[in-house]
N, C-alpha and C positions, 0 to 999 in steps of 0.2 A: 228376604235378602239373599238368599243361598240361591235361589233360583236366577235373579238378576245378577248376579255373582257366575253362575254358572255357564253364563251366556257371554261372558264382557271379560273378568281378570281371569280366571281360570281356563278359560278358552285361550284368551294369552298364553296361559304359561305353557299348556300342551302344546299350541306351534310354536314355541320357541320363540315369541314375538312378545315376551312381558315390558312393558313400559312402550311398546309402539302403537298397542293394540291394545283397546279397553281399559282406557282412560280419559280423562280430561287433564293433558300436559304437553305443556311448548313441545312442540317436535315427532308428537304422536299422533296418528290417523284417527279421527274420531268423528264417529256419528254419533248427533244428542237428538234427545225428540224431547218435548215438553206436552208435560199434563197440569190439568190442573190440582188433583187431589195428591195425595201419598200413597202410593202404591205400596208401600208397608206397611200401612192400614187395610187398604183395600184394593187387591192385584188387577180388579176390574178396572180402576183407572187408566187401564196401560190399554183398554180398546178402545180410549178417546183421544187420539195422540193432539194436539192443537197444532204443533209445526216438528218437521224435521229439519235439521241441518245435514247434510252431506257434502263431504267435500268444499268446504265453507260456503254451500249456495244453501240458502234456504226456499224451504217447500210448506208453505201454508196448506194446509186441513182445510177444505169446508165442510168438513162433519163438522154437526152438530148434537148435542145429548139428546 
């Protein structure tokens, strides 16, 4: 979690952009990507993204496992 952490609200807080940046909250820039597994069980899961959101458009994966 420290790692995922380190990437998203902590990154925030060094540019001075907490609550804009590295969230999931009305009014906040966010990109999400989905997995299937828990990546706090196993960080491997975060090489099979299934889809990203960007800028509210979605981008589907054709990877597959």
């Amino acid at each position: 979690m420290d790692a995922i952490r380190a990437a998203t609200t902590r990154a925030a807080d060094m540019l001075e952009m907490k609550g804009e940046i590295g969230v999931l909250a009305p009014g906040a820039y966010a990109d999400v990507i989905a997995v299937s597994g828990d990546p706090l069980k196993d960080i491997s899961t975060l090489e099979h993204v299934h889809f990203v959101m960007h800028d509210g458009a979605i981008f589907k994966s054709d990877q597959t496992k």
